[in-house]
C-alpha positions as CSV (number, residue, x, y, z in Angstrom):
1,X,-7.5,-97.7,16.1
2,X,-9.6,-100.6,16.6
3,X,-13.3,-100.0,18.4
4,X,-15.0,-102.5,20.2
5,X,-18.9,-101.2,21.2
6,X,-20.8,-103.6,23.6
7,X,-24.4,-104.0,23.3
8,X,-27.4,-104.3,20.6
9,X,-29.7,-101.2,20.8
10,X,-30.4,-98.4,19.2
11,X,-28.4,-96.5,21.8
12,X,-25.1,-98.8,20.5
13,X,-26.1,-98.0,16.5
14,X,-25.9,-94.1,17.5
15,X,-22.5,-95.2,18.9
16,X,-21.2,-96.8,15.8
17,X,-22.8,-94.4,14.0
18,X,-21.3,-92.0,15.4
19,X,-17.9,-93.3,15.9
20,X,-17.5,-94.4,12.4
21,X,-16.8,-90.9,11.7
22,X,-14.0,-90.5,13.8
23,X,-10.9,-90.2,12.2
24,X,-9.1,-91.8,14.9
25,X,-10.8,-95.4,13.7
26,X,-10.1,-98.0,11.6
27,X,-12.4,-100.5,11.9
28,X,-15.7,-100.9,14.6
29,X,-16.5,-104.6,16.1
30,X,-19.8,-105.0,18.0
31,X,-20.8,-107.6,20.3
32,X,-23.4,-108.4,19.7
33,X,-24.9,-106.2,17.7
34,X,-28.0,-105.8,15.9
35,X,-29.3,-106.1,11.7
36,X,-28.7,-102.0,11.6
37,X,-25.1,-102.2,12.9
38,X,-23.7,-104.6,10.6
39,X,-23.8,-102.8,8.2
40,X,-21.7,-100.4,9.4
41,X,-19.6,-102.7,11.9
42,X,-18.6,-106.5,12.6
43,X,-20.8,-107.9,14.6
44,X,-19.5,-110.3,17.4
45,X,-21.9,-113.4,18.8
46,X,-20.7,-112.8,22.5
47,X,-23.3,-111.4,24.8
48,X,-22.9,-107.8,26.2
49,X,-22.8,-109.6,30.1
50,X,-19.7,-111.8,28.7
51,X,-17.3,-110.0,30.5
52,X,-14.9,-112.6,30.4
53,X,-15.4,-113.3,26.3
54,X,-14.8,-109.7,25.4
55,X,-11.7,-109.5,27.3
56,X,-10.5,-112.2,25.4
57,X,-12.0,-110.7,22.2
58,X,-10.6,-107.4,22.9
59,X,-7.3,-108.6,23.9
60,X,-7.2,-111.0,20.9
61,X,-7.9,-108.1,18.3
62,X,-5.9,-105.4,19.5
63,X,-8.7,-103.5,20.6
64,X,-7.6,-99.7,21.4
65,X,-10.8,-98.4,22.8
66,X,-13.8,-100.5,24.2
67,X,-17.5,-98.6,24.9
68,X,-19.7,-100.0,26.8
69,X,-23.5,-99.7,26.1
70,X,-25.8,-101.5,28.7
71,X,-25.6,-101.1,32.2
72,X,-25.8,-104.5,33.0
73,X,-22.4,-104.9,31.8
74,X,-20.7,-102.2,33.9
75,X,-22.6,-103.2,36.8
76,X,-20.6,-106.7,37.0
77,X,-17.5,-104.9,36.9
78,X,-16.0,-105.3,33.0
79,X,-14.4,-102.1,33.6
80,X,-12.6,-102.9,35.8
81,X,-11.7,-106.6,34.5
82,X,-10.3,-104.9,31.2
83,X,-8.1,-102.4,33.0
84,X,-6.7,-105.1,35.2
85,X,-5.8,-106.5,31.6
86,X,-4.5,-103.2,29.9
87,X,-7.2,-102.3,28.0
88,X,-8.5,-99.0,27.4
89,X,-12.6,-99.0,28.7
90,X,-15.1,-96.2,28.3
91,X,-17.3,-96.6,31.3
92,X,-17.6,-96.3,35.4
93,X,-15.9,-99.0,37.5
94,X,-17.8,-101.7,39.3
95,X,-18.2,-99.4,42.4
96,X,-19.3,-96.0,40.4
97,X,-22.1,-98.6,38.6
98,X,-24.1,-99.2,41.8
99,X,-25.3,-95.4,41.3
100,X,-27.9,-97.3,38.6
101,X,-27.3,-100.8,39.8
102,X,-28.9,-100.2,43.3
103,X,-31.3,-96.9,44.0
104,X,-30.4,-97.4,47.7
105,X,-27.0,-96.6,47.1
106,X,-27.6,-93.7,45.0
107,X,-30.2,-92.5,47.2
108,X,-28.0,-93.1,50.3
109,X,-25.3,-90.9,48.7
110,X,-27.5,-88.3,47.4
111,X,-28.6,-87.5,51.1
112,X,-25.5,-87.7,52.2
113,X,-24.0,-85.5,49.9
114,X,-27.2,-83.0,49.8
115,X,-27.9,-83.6,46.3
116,X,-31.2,-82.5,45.6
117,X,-33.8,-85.8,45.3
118,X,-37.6,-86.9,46.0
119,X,-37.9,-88.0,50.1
120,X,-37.7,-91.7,50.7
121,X,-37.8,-94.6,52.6
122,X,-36.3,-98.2,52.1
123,X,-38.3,-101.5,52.9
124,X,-36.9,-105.0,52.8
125,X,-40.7,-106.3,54.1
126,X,-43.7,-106.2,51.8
127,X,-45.8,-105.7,54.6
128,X,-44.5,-102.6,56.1
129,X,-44.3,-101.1,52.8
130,X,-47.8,-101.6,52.5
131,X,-48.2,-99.9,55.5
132,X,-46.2,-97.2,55.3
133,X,-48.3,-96.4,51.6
134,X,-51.5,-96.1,53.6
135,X,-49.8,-93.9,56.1
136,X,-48.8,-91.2,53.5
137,X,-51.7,-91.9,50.6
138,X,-51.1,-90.7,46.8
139,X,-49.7,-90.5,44.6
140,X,-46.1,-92.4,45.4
141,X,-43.6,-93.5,43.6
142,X,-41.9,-97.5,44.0
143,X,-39.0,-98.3,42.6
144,X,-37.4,-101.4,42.7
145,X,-33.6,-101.6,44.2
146,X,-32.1,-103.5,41.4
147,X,-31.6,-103.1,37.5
148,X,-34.9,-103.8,35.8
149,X,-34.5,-102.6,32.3
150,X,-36.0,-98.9,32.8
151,X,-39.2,-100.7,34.1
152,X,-38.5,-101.1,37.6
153,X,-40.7,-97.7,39.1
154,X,-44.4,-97.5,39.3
155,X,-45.8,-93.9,39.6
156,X,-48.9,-94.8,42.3
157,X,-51.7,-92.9,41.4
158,X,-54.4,-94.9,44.2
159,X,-53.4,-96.6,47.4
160,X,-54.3,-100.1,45.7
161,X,-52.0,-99.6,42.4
162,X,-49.4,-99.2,45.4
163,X,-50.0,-102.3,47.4
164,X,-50.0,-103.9,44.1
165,X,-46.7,-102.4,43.3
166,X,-45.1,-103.9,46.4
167,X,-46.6,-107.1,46.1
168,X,-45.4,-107.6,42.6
169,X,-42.0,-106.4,43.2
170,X,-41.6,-108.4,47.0
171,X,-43.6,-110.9,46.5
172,X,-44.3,-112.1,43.5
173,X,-40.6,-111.2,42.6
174,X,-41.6,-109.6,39.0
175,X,-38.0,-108.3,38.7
176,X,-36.2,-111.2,40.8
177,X,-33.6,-110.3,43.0
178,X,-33.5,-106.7,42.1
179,X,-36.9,-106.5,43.8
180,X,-36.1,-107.5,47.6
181,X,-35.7,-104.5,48.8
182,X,-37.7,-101.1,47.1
183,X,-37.8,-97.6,47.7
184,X,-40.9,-95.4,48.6
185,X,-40.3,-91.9,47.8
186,X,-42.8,-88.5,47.0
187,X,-43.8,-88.0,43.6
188,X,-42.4,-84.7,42.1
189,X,-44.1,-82.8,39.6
190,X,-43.0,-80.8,36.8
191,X,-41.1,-81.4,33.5
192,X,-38.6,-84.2,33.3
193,X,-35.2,-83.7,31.4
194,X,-32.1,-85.7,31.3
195,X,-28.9,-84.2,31.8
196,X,-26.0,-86.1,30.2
197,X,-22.4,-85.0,31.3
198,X,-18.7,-86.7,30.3
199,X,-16.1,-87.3,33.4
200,X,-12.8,-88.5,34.5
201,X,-13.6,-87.8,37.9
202,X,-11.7,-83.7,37.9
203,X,-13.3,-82.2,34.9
204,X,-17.0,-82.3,33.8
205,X,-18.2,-81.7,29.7
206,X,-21.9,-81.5,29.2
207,X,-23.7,-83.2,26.5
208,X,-26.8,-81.3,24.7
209,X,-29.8,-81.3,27.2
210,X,-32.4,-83.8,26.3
211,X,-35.9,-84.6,26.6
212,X,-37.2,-88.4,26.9
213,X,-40.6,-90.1,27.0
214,X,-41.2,-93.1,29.4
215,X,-44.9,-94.1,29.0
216,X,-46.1,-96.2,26.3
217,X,-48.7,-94.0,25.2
218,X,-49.9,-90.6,23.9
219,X,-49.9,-88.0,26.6
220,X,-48.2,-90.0,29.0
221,X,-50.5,-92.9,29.7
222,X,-50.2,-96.0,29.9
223,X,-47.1,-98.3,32.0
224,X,-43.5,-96.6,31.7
225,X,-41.1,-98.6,29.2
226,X,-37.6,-97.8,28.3
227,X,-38.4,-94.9,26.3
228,X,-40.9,-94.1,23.5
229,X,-38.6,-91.5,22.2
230,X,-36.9,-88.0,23.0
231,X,-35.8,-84.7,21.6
232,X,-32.9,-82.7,22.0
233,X,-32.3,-79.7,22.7
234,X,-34.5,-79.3,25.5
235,X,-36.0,-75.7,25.8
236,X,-37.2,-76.0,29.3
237,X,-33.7,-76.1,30.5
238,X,-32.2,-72.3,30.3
239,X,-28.6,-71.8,30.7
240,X,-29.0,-70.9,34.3
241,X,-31.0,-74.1,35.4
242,X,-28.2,-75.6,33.7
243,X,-25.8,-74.3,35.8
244,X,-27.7,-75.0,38.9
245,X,-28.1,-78.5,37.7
246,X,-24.5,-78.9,37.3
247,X,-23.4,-77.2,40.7
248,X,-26.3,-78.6,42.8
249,X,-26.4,-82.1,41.5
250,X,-23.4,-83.4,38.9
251,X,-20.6,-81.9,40.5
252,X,-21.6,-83.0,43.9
253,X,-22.3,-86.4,43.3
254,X,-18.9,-86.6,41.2
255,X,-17.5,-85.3,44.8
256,X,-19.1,-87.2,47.1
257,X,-18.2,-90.5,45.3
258,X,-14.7,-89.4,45.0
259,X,-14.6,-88.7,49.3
260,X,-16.1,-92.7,49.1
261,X,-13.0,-93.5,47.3
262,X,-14.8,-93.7,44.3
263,X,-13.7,-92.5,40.8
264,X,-16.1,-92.3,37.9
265,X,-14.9,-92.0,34.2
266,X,-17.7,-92.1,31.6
267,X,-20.8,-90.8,30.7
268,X,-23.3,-89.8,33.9
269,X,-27.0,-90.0,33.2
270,X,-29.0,-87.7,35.4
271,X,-32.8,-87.7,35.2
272,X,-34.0,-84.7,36.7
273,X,-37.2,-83.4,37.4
274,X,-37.4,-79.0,37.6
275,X,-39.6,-78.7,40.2
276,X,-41.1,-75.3,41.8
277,X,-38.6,-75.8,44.1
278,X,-35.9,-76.5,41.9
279,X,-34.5,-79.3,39.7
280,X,-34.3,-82.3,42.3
281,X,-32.8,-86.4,41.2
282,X,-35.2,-88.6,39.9
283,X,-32.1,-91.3,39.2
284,X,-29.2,-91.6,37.9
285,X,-27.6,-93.7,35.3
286,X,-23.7,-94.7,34.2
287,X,-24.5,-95.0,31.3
288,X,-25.6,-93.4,27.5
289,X,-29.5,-92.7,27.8
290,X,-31.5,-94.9,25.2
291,X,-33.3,-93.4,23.6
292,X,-31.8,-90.1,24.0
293,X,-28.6,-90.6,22.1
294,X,-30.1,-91.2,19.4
295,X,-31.4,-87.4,19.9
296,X,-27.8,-86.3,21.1
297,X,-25.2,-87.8,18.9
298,X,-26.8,-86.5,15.4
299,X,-26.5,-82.9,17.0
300,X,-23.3,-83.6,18.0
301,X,-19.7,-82.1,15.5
302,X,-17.1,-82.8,17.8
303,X,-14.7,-85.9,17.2
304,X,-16.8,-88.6,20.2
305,X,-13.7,-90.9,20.0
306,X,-11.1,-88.0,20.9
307,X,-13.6,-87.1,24.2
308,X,-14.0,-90.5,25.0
309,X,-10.2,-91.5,24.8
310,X,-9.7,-88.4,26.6
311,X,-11.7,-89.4,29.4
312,X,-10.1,-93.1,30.0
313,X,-7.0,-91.4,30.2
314,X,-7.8,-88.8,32.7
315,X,-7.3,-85.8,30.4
316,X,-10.4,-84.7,29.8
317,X,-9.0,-80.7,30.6
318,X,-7.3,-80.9,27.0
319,X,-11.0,-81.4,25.5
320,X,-12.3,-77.8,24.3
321,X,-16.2,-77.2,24.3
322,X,-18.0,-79.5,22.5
323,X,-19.3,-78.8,19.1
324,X,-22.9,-78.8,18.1
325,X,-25.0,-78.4,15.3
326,X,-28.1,-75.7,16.2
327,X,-30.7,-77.9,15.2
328,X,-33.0,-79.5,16.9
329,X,-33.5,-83.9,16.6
330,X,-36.0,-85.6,17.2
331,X,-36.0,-89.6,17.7
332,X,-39.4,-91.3,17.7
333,X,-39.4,-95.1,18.8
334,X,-41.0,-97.6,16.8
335,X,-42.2,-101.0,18.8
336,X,-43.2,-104.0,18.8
337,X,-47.1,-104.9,19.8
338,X,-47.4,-105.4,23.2
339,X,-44.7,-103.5,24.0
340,X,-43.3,-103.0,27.4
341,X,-45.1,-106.8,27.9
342,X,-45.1,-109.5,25.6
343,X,-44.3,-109.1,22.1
344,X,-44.0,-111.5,18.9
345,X,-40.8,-111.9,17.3
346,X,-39.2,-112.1,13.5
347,X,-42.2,-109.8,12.0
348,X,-40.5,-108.3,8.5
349,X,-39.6,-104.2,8.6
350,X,-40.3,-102.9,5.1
351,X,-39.9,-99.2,3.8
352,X,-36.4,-98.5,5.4
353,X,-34.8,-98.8,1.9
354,X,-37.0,-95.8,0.7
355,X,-36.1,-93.7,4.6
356,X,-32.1,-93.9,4.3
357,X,-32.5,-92.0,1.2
358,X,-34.4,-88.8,3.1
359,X,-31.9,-85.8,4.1
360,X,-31.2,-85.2,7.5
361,X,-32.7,-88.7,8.9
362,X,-31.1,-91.9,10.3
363,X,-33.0,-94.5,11.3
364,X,-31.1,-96.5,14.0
365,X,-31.9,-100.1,14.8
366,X,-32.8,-101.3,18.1
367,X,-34.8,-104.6,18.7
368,X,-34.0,-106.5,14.9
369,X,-31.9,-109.0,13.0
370,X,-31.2,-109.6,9.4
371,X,-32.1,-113.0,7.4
372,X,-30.7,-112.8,4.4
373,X,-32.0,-109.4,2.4
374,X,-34.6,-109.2,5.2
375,X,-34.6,-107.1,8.4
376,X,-36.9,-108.6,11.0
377,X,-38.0,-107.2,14.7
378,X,-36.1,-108.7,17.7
379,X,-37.2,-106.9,20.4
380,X,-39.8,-104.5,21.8
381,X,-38.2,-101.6,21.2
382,X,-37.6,-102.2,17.3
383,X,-35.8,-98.6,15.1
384,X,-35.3,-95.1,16.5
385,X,-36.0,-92.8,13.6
386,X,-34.4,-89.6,13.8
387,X,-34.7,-86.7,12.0
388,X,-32.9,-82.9,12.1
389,X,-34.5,-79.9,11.4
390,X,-34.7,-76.0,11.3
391,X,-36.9,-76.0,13.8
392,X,-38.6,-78.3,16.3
393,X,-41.8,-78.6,14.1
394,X,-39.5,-79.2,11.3
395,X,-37.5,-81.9,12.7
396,X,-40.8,-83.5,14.2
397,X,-42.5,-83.2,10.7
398,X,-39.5,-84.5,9.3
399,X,-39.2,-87.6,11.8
400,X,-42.9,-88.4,11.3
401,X,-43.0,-88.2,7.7
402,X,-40.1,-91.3,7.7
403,X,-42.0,-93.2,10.4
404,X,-45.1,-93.2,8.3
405,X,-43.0,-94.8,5.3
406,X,-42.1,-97.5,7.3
407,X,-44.4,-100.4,8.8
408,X,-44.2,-104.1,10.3
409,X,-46.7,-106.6,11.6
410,X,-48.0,-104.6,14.9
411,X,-46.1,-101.4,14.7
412,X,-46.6,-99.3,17.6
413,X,-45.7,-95.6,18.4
414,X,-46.8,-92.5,20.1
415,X,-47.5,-89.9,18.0
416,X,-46.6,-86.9,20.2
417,X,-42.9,-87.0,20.4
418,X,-41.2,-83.6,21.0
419,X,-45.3,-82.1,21.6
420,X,-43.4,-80.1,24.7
421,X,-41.4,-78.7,22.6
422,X,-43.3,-76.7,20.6
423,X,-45.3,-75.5,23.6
């Protein structure tokens, strides 16, 4: 079988990755792809948003199986462009994507269907968002409406970093159109995990729980970003809260969008935060996490390909349990200076050569681009090294120890990855 992967992060390299060892495949394109994945697949200059250029692609070369990495994509509807065409897509319709493309829709159904999720109100007028912050003080959380590349909430610790919030967002349109309308909602507390499940809309398979870290900095300072790395297993979540999380949140929001009409077939992202009084919806995504799969897929024995063809073809009740290795990964981002703002560009990566050779650690490519022998950074989020181990120390040791090996002009990472853990 022939693969297509859409997208160029280190979330799509786990894919390949991961894919490539599927006995099902014969040969992996991705479009577009990154320095790290070509050397494992073809990459493809047509953008992940191309909808209409991978169509063509896919239907040119035979494609059996497309996956789709970035949730822009599935949020203008190439699912449901390449089933119109025949062709086998892993990833949520159009409709199913607004769960991530618009937090008003996914907030809307999670009251609606009594999902578990922070209060909230919606604004479409900067000024009686504004308002409404003084009304109900600090902290709050805003989130913009729209897609915004993971960047799009600000956790309001003072009144003013609110109003600034809203103004940037509304007014100063930060995020364009994703920004005219935001959501004000409570700010839980507690310890945040993602949950990662596979559906055809009937039957639900859980991935390995996950832990992920937003903020740029060491103990969780500084602006959020797309994620500074994550760990999997995550201890915090027993089996029970597992369960709960499952009956409470997954399986009803797979309900309730299937009473709208809805189906969903893919991979459902749900941030959640375990509260004192339970595990309650931070967000959801339709997507693979970035950078947790780079945590989950090196844990991960079972065939991926098998599951995912399973799920396009609505058979997903023929897939046993999933396999996993008992180790625990850990993934720790490396990025660019100035990282989640401005960063420079085309900075050389050295000491990869000497890391691929360590046992038990990938390094998968995120923001770069090969030029020639050279692999250069492309992007803010630049390799996701990940490393197994006997234990959580051991993997974090492990992970560190190839991080240190490897260095570019401004490399930036937080040093605490997986610190929970251990605790």
């Amino acid at each position: 079988m022939r693969i297509l992967v859409v997208g160029s992060g280190g979330r799509e390299h786990a894919l390949v990755w991961k894919i490539a060892q599927s006995k099902l495949v014969d040969k992996i394109f991705c479009a577009p792809g990154n320095g790290g994945i070509s050397q494992i697949a073809e990459c493809i200059d047509i953008k992940a948003d191309d909808d209409c250029g991978l169509r063509e692609f896919a239907l040119k070369e035979k494609i059996g199986l497309t996956v789709v990495g970035p949730e822009v994509a599935l949020s203008i509807g190439i699912a449901d462009l390449f089933e119109k065409s025949g062709l086998k897509i892993f990833g949520p319709c159009q409709q199913a994507a607004r769960l991530e493309a618009s937090k008003i829709f996914s907030k809307e159904l999670m009251a609606k269907y009594k999902v578990p999720t922070a209060k909230f109100q919606i604004f479409d007028n900067p000024y009686s968002a504004r308002k409404y912050i003084e009304e109900i003080g600090v902290p709050c959380v805003i989130k913009a409406d729209g897609l915004a590349a993971g960047k799009g909430v600000v956790v309001a610790q003072s009144v003013d970093e609110a109003k600034e919030a809203v103004t940037s967002m509304m007014e100063n349109k930060i995020f364009g159109y994703a920004g005219e309308k935001i959501i004000i909602e409570e700010c839980l507390t507690g310890q945040e995990v993602s949950i990662l499940v596979i559906t055809d809309s009937k039957e639900v398979v859980a991935l390995a729980t996950s832990q992920d870290h937003k903020r740029v900095f060491d103990n969780d300072q500084g602006p959020n970003t797309g994620g500074m790395g994550a760990y999997s297993p995550a201890p915090v979540v027993t089996p029970g809260i597992l369960e709960e999380i499952k009956e409470k949140i997954i399986y009803r929001t797979i309900d309730g969008l299937a009473k709208e009409g809805i189906g969903y077939r893919g991979v459902l992202y749900a941030g959640i935060m375990l509260t004192k009084e339970g595990p309650k919806t931070l967000e959801f995504n339709v997507r693979f996490g970035d950078p947790e799969t780079e945590a989950i897929l090196p844990r991960l024995k079972s065939d991926l390909v098998e599951v995912m063809l399973a799920t396009v073809e609505g058979k997903l009740n023929k897939i046993r349990a999933l396999e996993w290795d008992s180790r625990p990964c850990v993934c720790v981002v490396c990025a660019s200076k100035g990282y989640p703002g401005d960063y420079p560009k085309e900075k050389e990566i050295i000491g990869l050569d000497e890391v691929t050779k360590m046992k038990d650690l990938v390094v998968f490519h995120a923001g770069t681009k090969k030029s020639g022998n050279k692999i250069l950074t492309n992007g803010g989020r630049v390799l996701g090294v990940t490393g197994l181990g006997n234990t959580i120390q051991d993997a974090i040791s492990r992970t560190y120890s190839a991080v240190e090996k490897i260095n570019f002009e401004g490399m930036h990472y937080r040093r605490d990855i997986a610190a929970k853990a251990t605790k």
